[in-house]
C-alpha positions as CSV (number, residue, x, y, z in Angstrom):
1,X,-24.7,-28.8,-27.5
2,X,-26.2,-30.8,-24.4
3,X,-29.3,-32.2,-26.0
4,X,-31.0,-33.1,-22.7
5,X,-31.2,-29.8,-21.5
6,X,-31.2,-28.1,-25.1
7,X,-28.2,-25.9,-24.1
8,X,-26.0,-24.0,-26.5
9,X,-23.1,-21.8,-25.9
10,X,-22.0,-18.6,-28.0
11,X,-19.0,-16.6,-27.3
12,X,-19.6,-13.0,-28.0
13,X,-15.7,-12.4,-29.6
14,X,-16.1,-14.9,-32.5
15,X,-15.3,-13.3,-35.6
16,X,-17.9,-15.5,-37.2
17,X,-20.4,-13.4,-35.6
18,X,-19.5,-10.5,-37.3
19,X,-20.3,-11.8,-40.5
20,X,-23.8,-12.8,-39.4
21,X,-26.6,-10.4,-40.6
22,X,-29.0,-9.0,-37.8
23,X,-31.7,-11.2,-38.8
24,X,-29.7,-14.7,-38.4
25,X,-28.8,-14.1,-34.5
26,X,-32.4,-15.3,-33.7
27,X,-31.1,-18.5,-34.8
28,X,-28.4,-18.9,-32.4
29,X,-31.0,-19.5,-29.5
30,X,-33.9,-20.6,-31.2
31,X,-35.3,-23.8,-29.5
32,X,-33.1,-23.6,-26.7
33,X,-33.6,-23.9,-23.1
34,X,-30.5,-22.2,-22.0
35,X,-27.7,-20.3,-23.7
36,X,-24.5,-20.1,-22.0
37,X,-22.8,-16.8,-22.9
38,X,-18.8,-16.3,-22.9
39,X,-17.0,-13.3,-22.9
40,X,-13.5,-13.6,-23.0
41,X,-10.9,-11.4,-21.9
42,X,-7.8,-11.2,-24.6
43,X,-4.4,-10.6,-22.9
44,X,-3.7,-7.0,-23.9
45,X,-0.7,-5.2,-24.3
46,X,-1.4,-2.5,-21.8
47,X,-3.7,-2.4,-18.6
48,X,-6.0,0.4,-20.2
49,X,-7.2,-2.7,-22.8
50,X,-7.6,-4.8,-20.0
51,X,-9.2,-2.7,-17.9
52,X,-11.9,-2.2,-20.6
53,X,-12.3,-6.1,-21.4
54,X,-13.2,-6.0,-17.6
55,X,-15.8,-2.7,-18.2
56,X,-17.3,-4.5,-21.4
57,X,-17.8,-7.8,-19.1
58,X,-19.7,-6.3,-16.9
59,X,-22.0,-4.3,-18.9
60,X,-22.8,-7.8,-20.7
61,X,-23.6,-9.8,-17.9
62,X,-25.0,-6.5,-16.2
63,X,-27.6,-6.3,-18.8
64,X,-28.1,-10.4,-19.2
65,X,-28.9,-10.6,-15.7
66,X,-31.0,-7.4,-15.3
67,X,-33.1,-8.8,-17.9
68,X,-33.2,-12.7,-17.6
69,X,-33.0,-15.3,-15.1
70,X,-28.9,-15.8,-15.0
71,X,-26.6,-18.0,-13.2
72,X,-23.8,-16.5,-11.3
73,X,-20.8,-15.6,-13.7
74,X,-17.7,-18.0,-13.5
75,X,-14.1,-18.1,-15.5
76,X,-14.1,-20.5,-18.5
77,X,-12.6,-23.8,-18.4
78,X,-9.8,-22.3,-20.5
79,X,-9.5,-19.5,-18.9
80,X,-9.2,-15.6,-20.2
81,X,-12.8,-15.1,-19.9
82,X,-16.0,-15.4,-18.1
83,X,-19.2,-16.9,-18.8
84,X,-23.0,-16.7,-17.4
85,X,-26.1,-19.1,-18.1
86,X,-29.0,-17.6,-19.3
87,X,-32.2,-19.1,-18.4
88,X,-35.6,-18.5,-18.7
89,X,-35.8,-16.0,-22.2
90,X,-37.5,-13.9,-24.6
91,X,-35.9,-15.8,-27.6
92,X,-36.2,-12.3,-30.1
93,X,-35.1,-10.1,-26.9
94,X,-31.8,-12.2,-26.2
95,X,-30.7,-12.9,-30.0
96,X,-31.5,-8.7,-30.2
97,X,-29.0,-8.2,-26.9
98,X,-26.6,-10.6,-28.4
99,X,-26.2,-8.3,-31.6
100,X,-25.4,-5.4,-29.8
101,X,-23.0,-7.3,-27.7
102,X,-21.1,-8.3,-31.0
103,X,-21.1,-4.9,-32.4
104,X,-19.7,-3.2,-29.1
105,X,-17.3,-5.8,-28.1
106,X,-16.2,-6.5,-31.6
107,X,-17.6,-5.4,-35.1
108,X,-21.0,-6.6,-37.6
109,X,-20.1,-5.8,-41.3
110,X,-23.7,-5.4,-41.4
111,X,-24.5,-2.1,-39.3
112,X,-23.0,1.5,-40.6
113,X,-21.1,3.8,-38.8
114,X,-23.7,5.7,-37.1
115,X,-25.3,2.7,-35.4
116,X,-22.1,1.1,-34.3
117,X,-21.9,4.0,-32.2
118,X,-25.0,4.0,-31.2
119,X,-23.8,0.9,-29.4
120,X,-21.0,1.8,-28.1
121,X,-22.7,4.7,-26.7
122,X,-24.5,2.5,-24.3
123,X,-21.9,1.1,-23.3
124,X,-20.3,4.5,-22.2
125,X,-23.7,5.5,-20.1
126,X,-23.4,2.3,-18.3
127,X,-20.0,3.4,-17.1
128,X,-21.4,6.4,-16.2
129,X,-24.4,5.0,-14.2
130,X,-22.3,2.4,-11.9
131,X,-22.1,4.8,-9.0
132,X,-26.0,4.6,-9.2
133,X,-26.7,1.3,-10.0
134,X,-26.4,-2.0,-7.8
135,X,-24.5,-4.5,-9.7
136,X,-25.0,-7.6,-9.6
137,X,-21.1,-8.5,-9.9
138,X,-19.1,-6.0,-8.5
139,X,-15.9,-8.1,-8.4
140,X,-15.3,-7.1,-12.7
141,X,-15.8,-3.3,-11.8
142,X,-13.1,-3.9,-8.9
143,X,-10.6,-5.5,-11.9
144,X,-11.5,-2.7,-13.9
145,X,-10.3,-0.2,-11.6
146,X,-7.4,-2.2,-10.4
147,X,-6.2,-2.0,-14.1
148,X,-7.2,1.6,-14.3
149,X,-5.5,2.8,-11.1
150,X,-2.4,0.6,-11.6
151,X,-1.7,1.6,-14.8
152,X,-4.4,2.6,-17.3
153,X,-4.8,6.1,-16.3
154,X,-0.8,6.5,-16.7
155,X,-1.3,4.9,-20.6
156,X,-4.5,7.4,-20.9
157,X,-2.2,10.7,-20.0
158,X,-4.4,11.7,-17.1
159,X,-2.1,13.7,-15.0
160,X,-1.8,12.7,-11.2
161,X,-3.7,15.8,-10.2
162,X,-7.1,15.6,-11.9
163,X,-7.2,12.1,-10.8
164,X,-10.1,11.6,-8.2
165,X,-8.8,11.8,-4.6
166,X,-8.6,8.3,-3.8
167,X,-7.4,7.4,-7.2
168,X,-4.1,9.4,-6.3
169,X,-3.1,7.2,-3.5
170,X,-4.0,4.0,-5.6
171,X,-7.2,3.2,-3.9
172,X,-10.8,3.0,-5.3
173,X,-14.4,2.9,-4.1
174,X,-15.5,-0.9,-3.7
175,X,-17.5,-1.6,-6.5
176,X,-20.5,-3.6,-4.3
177,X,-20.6,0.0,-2.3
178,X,-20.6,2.4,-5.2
179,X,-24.5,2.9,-4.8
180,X,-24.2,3.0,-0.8
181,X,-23.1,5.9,1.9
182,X,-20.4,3.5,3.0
183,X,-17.1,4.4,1.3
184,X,-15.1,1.2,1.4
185,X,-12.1,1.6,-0.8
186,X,-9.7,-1.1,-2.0
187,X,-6.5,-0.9,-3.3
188,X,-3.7,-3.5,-4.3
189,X,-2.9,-4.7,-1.2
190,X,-4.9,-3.1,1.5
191,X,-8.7,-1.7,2.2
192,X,-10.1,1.6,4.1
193,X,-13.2,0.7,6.0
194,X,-14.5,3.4,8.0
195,X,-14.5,2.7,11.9
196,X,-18.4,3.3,12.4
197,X,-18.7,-0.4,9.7
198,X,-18.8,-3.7,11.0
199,X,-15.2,-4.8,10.0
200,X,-16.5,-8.7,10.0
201,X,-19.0,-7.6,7.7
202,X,-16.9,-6.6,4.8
203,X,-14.5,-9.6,5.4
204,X,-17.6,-12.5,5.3
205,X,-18.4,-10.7,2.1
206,X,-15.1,-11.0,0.5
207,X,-14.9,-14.9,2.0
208,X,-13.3,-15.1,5.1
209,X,-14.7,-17.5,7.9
210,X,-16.8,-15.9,10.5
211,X,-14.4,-17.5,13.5
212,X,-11.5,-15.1,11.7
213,X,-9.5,-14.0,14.6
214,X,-7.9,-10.8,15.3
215,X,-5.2,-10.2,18.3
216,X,-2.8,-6.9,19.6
217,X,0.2,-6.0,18.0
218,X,2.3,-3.6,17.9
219,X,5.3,-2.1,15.5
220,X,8.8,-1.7,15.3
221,X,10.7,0.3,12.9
222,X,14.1,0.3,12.8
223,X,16.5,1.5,10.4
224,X,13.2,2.1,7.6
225,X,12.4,-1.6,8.4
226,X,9.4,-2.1,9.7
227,X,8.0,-5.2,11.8
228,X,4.8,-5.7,13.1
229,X,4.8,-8.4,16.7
230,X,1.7,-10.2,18.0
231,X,2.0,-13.3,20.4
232,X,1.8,-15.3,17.4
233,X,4.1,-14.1,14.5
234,X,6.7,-11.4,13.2
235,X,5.3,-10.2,9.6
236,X,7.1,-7.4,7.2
237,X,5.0,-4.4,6.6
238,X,5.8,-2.1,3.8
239,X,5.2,1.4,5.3
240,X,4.9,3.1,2.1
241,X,1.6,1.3,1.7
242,X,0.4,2.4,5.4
243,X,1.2,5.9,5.2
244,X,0.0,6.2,1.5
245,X,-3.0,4.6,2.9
246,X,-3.3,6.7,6.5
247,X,-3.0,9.9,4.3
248,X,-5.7,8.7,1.5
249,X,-7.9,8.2,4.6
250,X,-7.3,11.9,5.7
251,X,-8.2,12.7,1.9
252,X,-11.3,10.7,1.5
253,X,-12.5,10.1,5.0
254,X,-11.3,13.4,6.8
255,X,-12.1,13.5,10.7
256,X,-14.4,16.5,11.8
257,X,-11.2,18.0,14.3
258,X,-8.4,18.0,11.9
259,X,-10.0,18.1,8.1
260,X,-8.7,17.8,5.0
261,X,-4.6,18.9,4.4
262,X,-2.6,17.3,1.9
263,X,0.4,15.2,3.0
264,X,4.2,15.8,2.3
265,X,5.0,12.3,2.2
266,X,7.7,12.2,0.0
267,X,10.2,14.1,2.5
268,X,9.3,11.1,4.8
269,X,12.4,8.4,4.4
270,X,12.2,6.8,1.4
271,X,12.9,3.7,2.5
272,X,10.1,3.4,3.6
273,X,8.2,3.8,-0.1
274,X,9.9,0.3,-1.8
275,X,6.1,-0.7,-2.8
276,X,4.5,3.2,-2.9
277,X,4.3,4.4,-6.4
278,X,2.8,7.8,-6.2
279,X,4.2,9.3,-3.1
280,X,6.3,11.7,-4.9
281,X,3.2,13.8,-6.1
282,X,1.6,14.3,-2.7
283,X,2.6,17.8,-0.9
284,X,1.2,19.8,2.0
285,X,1.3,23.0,3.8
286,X,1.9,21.0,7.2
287,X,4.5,18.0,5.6
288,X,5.7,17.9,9.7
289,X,2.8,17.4,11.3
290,X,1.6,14.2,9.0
291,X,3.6,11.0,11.6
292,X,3.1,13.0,14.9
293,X,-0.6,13.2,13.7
294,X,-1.1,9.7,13.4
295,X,0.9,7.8,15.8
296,X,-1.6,7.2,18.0
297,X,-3.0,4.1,16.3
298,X,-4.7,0.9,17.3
299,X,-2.6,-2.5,15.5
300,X,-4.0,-5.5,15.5
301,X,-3.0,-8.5,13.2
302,X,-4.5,-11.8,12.1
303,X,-4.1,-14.9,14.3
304,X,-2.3,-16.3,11.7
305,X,-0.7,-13.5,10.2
306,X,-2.7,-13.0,6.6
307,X,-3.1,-9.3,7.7
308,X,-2.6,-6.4,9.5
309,X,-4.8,-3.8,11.1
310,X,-3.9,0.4,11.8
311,X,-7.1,1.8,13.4
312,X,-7.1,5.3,12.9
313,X,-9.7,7.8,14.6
314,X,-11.9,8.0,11.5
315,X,-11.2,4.7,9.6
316,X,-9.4,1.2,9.7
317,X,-6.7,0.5,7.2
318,X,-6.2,-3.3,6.3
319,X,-2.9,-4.4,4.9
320,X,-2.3,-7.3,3.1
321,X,0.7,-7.8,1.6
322,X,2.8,-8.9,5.3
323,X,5.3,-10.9,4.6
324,X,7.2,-13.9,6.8
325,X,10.9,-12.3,7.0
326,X,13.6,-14.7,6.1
327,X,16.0,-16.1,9.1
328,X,18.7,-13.6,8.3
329,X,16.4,-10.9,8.5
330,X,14.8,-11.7,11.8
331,X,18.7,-12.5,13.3
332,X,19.5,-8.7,11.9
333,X,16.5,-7.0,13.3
334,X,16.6,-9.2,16.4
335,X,20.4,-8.2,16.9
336,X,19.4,-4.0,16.4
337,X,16.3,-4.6,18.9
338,X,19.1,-5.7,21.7
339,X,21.3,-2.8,20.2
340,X,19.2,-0.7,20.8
341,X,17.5,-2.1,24.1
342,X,21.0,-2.3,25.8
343,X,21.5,1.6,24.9
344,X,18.0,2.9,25.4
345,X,18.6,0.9,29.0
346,X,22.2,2.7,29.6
347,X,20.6,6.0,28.6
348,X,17.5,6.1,31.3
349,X,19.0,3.8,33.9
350,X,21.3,6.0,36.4
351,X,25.3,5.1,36.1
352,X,26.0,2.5,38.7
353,X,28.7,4.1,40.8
354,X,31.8,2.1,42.5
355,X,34.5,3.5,44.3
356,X,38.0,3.3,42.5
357,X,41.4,3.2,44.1
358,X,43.0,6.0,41.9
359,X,46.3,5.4,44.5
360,X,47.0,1.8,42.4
361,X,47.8,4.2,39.2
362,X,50.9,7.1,38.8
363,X,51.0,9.8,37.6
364,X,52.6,8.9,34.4
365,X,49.6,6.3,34.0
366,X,46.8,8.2,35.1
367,X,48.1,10.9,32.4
368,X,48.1,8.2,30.0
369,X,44.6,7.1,30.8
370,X,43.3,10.5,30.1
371,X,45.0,10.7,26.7
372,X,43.2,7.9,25.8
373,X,39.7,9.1,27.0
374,X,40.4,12.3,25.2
375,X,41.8,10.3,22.2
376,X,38.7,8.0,21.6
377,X,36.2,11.0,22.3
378,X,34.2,12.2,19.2
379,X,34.3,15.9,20.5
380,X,38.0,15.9,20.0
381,X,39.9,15.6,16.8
382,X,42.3,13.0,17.4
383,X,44.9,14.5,14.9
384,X,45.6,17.3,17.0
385,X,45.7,15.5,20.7
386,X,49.2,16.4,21.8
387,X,50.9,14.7,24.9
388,X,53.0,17.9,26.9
389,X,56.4,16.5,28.4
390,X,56.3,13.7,31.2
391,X,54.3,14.0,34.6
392,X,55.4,16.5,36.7
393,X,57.4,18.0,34.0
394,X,57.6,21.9,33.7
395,X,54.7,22.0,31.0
396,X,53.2,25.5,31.7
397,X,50.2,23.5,33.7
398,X,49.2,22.1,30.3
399,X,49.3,18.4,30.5
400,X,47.5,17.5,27.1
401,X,46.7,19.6,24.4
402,X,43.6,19.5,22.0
403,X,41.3,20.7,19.8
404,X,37.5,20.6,20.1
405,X,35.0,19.5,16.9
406,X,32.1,22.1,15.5
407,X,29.5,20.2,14.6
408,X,29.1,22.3,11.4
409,X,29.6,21.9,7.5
410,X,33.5,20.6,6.9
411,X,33.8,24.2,5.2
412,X,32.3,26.6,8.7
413,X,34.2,24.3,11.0
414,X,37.0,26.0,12.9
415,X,39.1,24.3,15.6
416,X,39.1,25.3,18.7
417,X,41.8,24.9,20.8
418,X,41.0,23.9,24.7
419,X,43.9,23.2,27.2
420,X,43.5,20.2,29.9
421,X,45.5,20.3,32.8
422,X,45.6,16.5,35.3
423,X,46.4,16.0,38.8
424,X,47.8,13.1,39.8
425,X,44.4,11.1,41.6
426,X,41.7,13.9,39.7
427,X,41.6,16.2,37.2
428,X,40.8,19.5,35.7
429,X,39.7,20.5,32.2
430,X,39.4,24.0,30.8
């Protein structure tokens, strides 16, 4: 107790509280100034417990500040809870709010069946009411669903299907924009802001500096690995979070010229789904038009690299969890973008043609040549490449014999058998 300031404290799970009659909670503020009130959150064996220490939070500090002059909330010194400062009080009015707290949050030995319920029933409106209501701290409802969403509604048995839309895809509406027309939805690691909301809005209200800076990028994907480049950095992105989160978008926030078709994501490579829990529920009617439908996007990242940014045409999708890739990664993805630039370059860039003096090589070599082309050549099966007699040799006009690959199922795949006859200085094949 501070005497100074005639402050007391009372934590709303002490079991000593539920032994106190009704009348005797007037004296646990009587003659005080200020009454700080704690509300812990016990580690919980599953997230549905958690998520409802988070729900029971908020409707006690909810109420305290709706009907006092209260501090912001803050975690306790020790952690596993939050508490508020209550200033400013009807003394009979808080001791009466206290009481109830104890009996919803815990238990009073004093209070039958009946009115515990009562109590609890409350409770349960005020979880009904929180898409009407502005809160005053959103952030608990936000830990709330994060529990719910990542877990709870598994240990609940609510099937996948009768989720809410945005709940399938692991996002939820922001709790400070329940009560709004702005759907802002959050998930783990990324947010959906629509495109027609001031981006630097949302991020001053979640704490980022004003002079946050945002610059082009673009992506690569190779082999499922996906990499996003700005002038600054190379940062991992796990695509199973961005297409989970481009198709929640045209769930929740549909455009007005494609509308609302569920997505077939999980016959997209799963490689691409290491951090994408739910993708195997999602389905569609159109499952091949989902990545054509939304390559067009805008990326930009963070200066430094804390995020990245797909603009869609209805909505922004913010993604978090970008990584730094490790040396050996980089060297691997660095060696498949030179792969693959060298062939894409081969393919579109015409063959460079030089004049070859076929008169240096005999016939006997220039046979041998082609036996090797034909040899090395995928189309061919190399088992069956047979060499007919010497140059010049009375072959029938068959100089090498093979047969050809099907490019069908190892049990539909006939041979077939082609002849190829050389001249000495060209060639002929038949």
């Amino acid at each position: 107790m501070d005497v100074l300031t005639r402050t007391t404290t009372v934590s709303i799970r002490d079991t000593y509280l539920e032994r106190l009659p009704p009348e005797a909670f007037i004296d646990l503020v009587d003659g005080y100034e200020q009454v700080v009130i704690k509300v812990s959150t016990p580690s919980s064996r599953t997230m549905l417990d958690v998520a409802f220490c988070y729900m029971e939070a908020s409707y006690v500090f909810e109420k305290l500040a709706n009907s006092f002059n209260c501090s912001e909330i803050r975690n306790t010194k020790s952690g596993g809870g939050y508490e508020i400062t209550v200033q400013e009080f009807d003394h009979a009015k808080l001791s009466a709010l206290i009481f109830e707290f104890v009996c919803i949050l815990s238990s009073n030995e004093y209070i039958d069946e009946d009115e515990a319920f009562s109590y609890i029933e409350k409770r349960q409106q005020f979880e009904c009411d929180i898409y009407e209501i502005p809160l005053h701290f959103p952030d608990l409802i936000d830990l709330y669903y994060a529990n719910m969403i990542n877990g709870g509604l598994n240990e609940d048995g609510i099937e996948l299907e009768n989720r809410a839309p945005a709940h399938r895809y692991g996002y939820w509406h922001a709790a400070e924009y329940l009560c709004t027309e702005k759907k802002i939805l959050y998930s783990q690691n990324c947010w959906v802001v629509p495109n027609e909301v001031d981006l630097k809005e949302i991020f001053k209200r979640n704490g980022y500096d004003e002079r946050l800076s945002i610059i082009p990028a673009n992506l690569l994907l190779i082999n499922s690995e996906a990499m996003v480049l700005s002038e600054n950095a190379a940062l991992q992105v796990p695509m199973g979070e961005v297409i989970q989160g481009i198709a929640c978008i045209h769930e929740v926030l549909p455009s007005d010229e494609t509308g609302y078709f569920p997505h077939m994501l999980d016959k997209l490579n799963g490689g691409f789904f290491a951090s994408s829990s739910n993708y195997n529920f999602f389905n569609s009617t159109k499952p091949s038009s989902f990545w054509n439908d939304n390559t067009a996007f805008e990326l930009t990242a963070s200066e430094f690299g804390e995020f990245v940014i797909f603009k869609t045409d209805t909505a922004k999708l913010i993604v978090f969890n970008v990584t730094t890739p490790p040396y050996t990664r980089t060297v691997n993805f660095l060696s498949a973008m030179n792969t693959i630039s060298s062939s894409f370059e081969d393919g579109l860039t015409p063959t460079f043609s030089q004049p070859l003096d076929w008169n240096k090589l005999t016939d006997e070599e220039f046979e041998c040549l082609c036996y090797d082309v034909i040899y090395y050549n995928s189309k061919f099966d190399w088992r069956t490449v047979k060499k007919m007699g010497r140059s010049r040799s009375r072959d029938g006009g068959r100089d090498i014999v093979v047969s050809s690959r099907r490019h069908l199922l190892p049990s539909a795949a006939p041979l077939r058998t082609v002849r190829a006859t050389f001249t000495a200085y060209g060639s002929s094949l038949h």
